[in-house]
C-alpha positions as CSV (number, residue, x, y, z in Angstrom):
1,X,5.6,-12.5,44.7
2,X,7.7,-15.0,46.2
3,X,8.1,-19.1,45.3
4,X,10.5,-22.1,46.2
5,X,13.4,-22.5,43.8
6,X,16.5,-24.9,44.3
7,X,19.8,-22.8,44.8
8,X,23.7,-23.7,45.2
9,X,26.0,-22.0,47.8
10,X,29.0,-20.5,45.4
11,X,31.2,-18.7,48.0
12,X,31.2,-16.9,51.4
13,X,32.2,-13.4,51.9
14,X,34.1,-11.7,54.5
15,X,31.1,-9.8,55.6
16,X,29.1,-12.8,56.4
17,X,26.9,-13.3,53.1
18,X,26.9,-15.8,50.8
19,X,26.9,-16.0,47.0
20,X,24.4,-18.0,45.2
21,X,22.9,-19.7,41.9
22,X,20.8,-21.8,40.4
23,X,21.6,-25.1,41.2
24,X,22.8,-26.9,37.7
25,X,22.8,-23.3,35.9
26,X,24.4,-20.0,35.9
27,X,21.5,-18.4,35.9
28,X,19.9,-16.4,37.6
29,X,22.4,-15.8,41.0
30,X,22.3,-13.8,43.8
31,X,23.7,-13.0,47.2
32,X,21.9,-14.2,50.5
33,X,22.7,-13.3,54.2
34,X,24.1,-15.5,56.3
35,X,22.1,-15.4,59.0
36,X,19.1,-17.6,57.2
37,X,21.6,-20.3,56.9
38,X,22.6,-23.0,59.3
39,X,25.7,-23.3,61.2
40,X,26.9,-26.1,58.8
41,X,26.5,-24.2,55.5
42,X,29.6,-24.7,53.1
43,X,30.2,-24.4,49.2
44,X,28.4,-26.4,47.2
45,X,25.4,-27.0,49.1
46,X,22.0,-27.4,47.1
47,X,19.6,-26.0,49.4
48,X,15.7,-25.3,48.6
49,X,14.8,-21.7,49.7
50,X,11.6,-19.3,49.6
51,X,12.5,-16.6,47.1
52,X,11.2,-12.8,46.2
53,X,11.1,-11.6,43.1
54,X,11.1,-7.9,42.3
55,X,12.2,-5.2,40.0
56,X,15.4,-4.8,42.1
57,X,16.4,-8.7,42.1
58,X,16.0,-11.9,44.0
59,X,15.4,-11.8,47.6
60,X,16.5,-15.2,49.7
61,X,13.2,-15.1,52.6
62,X,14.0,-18.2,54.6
63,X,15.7,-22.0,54.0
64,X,13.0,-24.7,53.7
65,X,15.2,-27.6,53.9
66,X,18.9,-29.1,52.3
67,X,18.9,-31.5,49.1
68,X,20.7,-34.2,49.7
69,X,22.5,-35.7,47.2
70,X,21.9,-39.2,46.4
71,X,25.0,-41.7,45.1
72,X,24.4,-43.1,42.4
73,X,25.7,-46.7,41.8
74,X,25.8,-49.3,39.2
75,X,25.9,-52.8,41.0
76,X,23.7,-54.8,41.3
77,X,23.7,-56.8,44.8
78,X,23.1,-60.8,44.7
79,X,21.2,-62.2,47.3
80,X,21.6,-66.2,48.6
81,X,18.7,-68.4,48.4
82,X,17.9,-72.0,49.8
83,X,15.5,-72.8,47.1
84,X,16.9,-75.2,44.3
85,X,17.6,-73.3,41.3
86,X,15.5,-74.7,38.3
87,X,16.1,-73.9,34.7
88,X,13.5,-72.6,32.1
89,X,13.5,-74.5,29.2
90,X,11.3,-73.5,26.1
91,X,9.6,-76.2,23.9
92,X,8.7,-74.5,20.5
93,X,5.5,-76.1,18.6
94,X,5.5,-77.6,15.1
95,X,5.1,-75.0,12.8
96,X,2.0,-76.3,10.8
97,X,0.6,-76.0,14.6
98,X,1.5,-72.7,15.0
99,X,-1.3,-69.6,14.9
100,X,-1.0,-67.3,12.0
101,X,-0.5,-63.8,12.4
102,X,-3.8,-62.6,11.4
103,X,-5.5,-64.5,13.6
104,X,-3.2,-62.9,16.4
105,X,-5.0,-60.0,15.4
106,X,-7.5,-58.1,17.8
107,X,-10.9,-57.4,16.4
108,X,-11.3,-54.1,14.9
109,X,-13.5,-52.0,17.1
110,X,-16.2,-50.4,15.2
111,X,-17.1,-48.0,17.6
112,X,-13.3,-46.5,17.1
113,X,-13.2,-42.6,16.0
114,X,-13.7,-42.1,12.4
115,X,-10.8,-40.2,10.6
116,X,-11.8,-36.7,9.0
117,X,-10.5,-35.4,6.2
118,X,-9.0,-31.5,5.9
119,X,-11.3,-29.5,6.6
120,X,-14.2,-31.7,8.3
121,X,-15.4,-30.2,11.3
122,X,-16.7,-32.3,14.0
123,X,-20.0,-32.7,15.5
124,X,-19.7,-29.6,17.3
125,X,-19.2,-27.6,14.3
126,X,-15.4,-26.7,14.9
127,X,-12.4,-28.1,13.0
128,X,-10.3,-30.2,14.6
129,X,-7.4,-29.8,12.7
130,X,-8.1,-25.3,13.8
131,X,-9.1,-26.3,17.4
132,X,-5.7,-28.2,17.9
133,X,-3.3,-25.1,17.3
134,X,-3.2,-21.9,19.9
135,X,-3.7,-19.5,16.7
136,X,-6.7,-19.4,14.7
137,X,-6.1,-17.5,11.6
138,X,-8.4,-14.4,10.6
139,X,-11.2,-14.9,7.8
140,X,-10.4,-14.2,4.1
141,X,-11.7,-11.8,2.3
142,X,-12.6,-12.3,-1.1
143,X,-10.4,-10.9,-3.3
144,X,-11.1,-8.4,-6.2
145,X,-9.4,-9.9,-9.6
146,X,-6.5,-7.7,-10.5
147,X,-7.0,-4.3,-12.6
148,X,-5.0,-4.4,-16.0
149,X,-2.0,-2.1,-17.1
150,X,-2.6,-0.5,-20.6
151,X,-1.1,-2.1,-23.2
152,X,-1.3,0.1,-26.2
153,X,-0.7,-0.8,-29.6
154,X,1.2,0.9,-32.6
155,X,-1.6,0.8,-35.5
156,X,-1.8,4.8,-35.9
157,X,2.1,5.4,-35.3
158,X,2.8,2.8,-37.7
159,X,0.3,4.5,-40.2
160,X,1.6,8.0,-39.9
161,X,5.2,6.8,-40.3
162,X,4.3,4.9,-43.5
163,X,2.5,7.6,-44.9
164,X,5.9,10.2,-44.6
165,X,8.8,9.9,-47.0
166,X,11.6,8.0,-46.2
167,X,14.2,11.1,-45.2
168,X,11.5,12.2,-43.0
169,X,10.8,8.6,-41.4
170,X,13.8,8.7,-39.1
171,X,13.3,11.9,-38.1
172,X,9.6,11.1,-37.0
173,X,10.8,7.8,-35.3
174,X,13.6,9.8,-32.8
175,X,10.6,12.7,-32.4
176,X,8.0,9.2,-31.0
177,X,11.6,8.1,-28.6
178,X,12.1,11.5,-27.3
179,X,10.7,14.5,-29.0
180,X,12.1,17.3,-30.1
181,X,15.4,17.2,-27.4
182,X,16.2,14.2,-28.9
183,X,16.4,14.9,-32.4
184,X,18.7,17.9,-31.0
185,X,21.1,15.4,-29.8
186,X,21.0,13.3,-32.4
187,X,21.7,15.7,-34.7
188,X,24.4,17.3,-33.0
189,X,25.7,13.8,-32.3
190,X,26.0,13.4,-36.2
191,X,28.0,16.4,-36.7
192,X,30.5,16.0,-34.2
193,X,31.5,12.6,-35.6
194,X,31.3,14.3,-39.6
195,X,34.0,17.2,-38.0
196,X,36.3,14.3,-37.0
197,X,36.2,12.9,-40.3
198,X,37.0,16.2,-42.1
199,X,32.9,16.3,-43.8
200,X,30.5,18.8,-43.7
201,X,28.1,19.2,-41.1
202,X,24.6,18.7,-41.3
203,X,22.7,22.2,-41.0
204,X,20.2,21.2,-37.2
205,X,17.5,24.1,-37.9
206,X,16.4,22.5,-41.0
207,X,15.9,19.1,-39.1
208,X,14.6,20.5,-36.0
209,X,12.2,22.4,-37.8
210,X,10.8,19.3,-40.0
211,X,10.8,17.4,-36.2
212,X,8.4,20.3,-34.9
213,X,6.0,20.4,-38.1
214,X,6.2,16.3,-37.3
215,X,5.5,16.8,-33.9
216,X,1.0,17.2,-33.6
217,X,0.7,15.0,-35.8
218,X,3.1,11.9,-34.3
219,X,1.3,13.1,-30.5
220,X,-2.4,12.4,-32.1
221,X,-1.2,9.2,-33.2
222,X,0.3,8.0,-30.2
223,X,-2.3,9.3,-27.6
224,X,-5.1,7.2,-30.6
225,X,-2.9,3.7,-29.9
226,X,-3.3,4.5,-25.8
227,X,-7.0,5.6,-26.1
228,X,-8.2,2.9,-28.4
229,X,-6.5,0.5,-25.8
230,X,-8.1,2.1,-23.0
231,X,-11.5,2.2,-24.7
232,X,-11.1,-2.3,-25.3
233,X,-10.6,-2.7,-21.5
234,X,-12.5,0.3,-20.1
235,X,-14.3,-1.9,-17.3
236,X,-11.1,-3.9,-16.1
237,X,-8.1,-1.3,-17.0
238,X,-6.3,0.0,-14.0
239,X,-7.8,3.8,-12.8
240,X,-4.7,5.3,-12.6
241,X,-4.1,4.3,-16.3
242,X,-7.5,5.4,-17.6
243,X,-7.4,8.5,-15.9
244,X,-3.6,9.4,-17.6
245,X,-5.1,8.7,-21.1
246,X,-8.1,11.1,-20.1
247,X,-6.0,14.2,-18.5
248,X,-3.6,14.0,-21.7
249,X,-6.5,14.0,-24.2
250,X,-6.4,17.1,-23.1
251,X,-3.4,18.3,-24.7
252,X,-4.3,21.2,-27.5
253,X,-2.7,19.6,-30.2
254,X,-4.6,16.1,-29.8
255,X,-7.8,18.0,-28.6
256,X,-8.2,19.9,-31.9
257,X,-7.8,16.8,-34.0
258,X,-11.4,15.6,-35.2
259,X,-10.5,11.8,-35.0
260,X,-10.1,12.2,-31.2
261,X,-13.2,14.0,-30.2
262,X,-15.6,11.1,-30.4
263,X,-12.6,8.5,-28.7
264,X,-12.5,11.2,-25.5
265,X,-15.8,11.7,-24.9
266,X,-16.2,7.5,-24.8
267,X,-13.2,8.0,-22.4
268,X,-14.9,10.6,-19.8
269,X,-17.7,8.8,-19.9
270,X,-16.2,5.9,-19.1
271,X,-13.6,7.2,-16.4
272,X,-16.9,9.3,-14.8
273,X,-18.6,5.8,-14.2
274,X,-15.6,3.8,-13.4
275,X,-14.9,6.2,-10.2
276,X,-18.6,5.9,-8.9
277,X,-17.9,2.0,-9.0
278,X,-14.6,1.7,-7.8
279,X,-15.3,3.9,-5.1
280,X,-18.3,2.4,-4.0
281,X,-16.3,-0.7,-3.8
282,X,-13.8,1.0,-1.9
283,X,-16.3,1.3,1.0
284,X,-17.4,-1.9,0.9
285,X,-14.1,-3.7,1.0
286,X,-13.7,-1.6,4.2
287,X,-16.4,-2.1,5.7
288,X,-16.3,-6.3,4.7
289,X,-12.4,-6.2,6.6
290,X,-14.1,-4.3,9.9
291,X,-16.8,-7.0,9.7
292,X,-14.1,-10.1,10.3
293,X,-12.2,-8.0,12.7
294,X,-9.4,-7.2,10.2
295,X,-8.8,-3.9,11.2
296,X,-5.0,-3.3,9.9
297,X,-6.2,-3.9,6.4
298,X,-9.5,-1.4,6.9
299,X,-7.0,0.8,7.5
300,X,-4.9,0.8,5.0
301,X,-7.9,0.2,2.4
302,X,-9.0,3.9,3.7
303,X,-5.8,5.5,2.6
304,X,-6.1,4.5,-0.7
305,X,-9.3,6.1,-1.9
306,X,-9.7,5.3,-5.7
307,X,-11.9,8.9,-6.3
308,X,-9.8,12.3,-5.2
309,X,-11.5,14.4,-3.1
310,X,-14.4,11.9,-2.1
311,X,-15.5,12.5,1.5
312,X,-15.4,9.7,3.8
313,X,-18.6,8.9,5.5
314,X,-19.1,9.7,8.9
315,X,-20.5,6.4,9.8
316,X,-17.9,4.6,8.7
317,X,-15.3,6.6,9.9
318,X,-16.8,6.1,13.6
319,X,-16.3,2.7,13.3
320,X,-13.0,2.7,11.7
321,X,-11.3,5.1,14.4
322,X,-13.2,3.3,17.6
323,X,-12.3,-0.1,15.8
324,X,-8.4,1.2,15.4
325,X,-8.1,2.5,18.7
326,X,-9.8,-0.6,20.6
327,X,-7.3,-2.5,19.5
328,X,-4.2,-0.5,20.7
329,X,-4.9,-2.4,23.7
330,X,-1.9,-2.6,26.6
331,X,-0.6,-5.9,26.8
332,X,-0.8,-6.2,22.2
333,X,3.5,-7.1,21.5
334,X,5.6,-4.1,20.1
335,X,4.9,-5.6,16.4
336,X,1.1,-4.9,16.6
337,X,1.1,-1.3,18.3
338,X,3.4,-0.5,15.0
339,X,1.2,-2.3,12.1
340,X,-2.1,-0.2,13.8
341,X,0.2,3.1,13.8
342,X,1.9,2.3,10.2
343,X,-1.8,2.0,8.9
344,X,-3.7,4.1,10.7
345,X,-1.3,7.9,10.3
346,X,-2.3,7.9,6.1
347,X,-6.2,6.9,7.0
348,X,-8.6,9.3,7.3
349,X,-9.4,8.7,10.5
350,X,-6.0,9.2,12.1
351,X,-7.1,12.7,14.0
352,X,-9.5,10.3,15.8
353,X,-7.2,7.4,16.9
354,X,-6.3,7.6,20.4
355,X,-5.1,4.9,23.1
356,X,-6.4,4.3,26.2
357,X,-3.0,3.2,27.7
358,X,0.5,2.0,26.2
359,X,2.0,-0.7,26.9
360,X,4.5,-0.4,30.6
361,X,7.3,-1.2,28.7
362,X,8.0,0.8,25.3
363,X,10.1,-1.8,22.8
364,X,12.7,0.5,20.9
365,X,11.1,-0.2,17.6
366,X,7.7,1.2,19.0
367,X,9.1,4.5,20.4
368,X,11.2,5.0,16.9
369,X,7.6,4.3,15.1
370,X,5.9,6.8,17.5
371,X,8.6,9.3,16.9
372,X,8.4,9.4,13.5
373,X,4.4,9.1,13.1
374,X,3.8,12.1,15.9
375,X,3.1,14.7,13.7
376,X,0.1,12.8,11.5
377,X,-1.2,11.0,15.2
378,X,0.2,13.8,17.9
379,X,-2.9,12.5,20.6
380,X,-0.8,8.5,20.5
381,X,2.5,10.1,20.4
382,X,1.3,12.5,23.5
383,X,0.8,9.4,25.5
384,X,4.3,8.5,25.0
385,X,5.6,11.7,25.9
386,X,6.5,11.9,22.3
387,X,5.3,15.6,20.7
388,X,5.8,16.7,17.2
389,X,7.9,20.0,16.6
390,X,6.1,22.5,15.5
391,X,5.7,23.2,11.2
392,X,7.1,19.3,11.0
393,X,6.5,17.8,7.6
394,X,3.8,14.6,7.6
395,X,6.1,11.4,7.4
396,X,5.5,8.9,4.5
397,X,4.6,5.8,4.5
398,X,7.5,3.5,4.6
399,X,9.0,1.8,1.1
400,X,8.7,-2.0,1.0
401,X,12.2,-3.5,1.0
402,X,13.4,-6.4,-1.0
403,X,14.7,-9.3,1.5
404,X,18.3,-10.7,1.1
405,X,18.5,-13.9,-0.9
406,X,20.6,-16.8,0.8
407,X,24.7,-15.7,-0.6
408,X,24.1,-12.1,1.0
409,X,22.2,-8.6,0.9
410,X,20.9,-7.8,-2.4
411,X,22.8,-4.8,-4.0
412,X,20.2,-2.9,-5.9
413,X,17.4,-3.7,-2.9
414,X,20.3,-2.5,-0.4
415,X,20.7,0.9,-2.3
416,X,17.3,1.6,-2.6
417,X,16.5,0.5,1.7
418,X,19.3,2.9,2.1
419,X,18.6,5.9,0.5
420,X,15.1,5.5,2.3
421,X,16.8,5.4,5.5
422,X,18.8,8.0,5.7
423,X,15.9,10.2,4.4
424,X,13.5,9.1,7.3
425,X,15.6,8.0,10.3
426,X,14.3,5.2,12.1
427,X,12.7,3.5,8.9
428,X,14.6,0.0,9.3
429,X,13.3,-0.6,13.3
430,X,9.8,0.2,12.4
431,X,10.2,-1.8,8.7
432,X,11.5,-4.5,10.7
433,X,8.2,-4.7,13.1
434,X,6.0,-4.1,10.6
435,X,7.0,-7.2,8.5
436,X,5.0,-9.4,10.5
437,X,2.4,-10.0,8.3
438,X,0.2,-7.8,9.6
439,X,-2.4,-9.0,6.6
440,X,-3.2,-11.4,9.6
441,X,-4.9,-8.9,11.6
């Protein structure tokens, strides 16, 4: 496609041709043949030219015409006159007979546009303050209040310790700090410092053995403080915790204990019900972010099913996939292609994702994503002549990293970004695209 651009003649080669570039740049420059110039051509000529552009460069098609340059000057030239000259002289009024400034004043004009406040729309129904900008934000979704981490008390611990004698209290304490290893070390601790002093050493198997006899009763007492914890925020309590105190209740020692019968069965109960909700919330979160377009999140919501072993509907997961891969569209920027690859290789619809097309040119950080993702999405990574070897492991999805403050990199966030990298090679390119907010989309 060619179009006229203003050029400057640099230099003439021995073969004829001439160097060129952009008049009042550097950039871009090029070489031209000689034989589209005039006989007059020399250095520094600003001439405007019909130009080619193409994969291989700038082609010089023909001369349209020479820019002259124009001198510019300062002075200012006087002209003679016959007519007598005649002085302006300004009379100022009185000042009581002066105007005052307000009636200088224009009349307001009623009819002027009313001023909106944030968030007004007009009469069309559209915000101005939204119509104004080239990027219109995606809908929010409402928000589901955040689930609570047990908190557990110390009621029965602090019971059973009160109830022991005092040479067995601090044996029972170390057993709730680390169990039975720890009143090993402890122990053996002790005696090594008594041998330095020239004392006699505490016999361990006596200890160890009170610690064990301890032991079933200390582990009731502490799984009681979690479960009656559990049981006072049962509707709100994070799943993963409620689910920990069920699977431990579990354990012989607390399962044989009367007092914990009636506590466990409250907790099944209430873990059984808590899964049907939170998973039928699951599936409507999803399907409320596919509804306002916000596919990224859908995905991402899908991979994180609150009830193991739940099958995804079919229904939805036709809508998900065709959703996902409608928007891998060609000309989407690197960033995008990577947040709907990062989300959509842990969904359960990632055997369904495919691309029509990619994009003609393949930013680095996209063919790094690809390459890691191609053995959970191999139909994308085909396209881009990417393919998995065979037995590869699934990659993971990538660790969040903790940004630099403003004096330099932060040393425990550095550590922990590194290790992660040189487990996964290619983790900080696609990291790096990914940060876009991609909550946005």
């Amino acid at each position: 496609m060619s179009r006229r651009i203003d050029i400057e003649l640099t230099s003439s080669r021995p073969d004829g041709s001439w160097t060129w570039r952009a008049a009042g740049a550097r950039e871009p420059k090029g070489v031209l043949e000689g034989g589209v110039l005039s006989g007059g051509a020399k250095v520094g000529d600003v001439l405007k030219v019909e130009a080619d552009f193409d994969i291989d460069g700038i082609s010089i098609l023909s001369i349209i015409s020479g820019k002259e340059r124009v001198e510019k000057s300062n002075r200012l030239e006087l002209l003679a006159t016959e007519k007598p000259f005649k002085p302006v002289i300004e009379t100022k009024a009185p000042r009581s007979e002066r105007p005052r400034r307000d009636d200088k004043r224009p009349p307001r004009d009623d009819k002027r546009r009313p001023r909106r406040d944030k968030g007004e729309v007009s009469d069309s129904g559209v915000d101005d303050r939204k119509r104004r900008g080239p990027f219109t934000p995606p809908p929010e979704l409402p928000q589901r209040p955040k689930a609570k981490r047990l908190r557990p008390g110390r009621a029965h611990r602090s019971e059973v310790l009160d109830a022991l004698p005092e040479a067995q209290r601090a044996i029972a304490e170390r057993v709730l700090q680390g169990g039975i290893p720890a009143v090993r070390s402890a122990v053996a601790d002790q005696n090594k410092l008594l041998a330095s002093q020239g004392k006699e050493v505490i016999p361990a198997d006596g200890l160890v053995t009170m610690a064990e006899n301890l032991l079933p009763k200390l582990r009731v007492a502490e799984w009681l403080d979690r479960a009656v914890a559990a049981v006072a925020d049962i509707d709100s309590l994070d799943l993963r915790d409620l689910r920990s105190v069920v699977t431990s209740g579990d354990d012989p020692a607390i399962a044989r204990d009367e007092s914990t019968r009636a506590v466990a069965a409250k907790l099944r109960e209430g873990l059984a019900a808590r899964q049907e909700k939170d998973h039928a919330d699951w599936l409507s979160d999803i399907d409320a972010a596919l509804g306002v377009g916000r596919v990224v999140r859908a995905l991402r919501l899908s991979s994180q099913p609150p009830k193991a072993g739940a099958r995804f509907p079919t229904e939805l997961a036709t809508r998900l996939a065709a959703a996902a891969s409608g928007a891998l569209e060609v000309d989407a920027p690197a960033d995008r292609w990577v947040a709907m690859l990062e989300a959509a290789a842990f969904s359960p619809v990632r055997s369904q994702l495919n691309a029509a097309a990619i994009p003609a040119v393949v930013a680095p950080e996209l063919l790094a994503c690809v390459t890691r993702l191609a053995p959970a999405v191999p139909q994308v990574a085909a396209k881009f002549g990417v393919s998995a070897a065979a037995g590869a492991a699934m990659p993971r999805p990538l660790r969040p990293t903790r940004p630099a403050d403003k004096k330099g990199a932060d040393k425990k966030g550095a550590t922990r970004g590194g290790r992660a990298d040189r487990r996964r090679p290619g983790n900080q390119e696609s990291q790096s695209a990914t940060k876009a907010s991609t909550e946005n989309v």
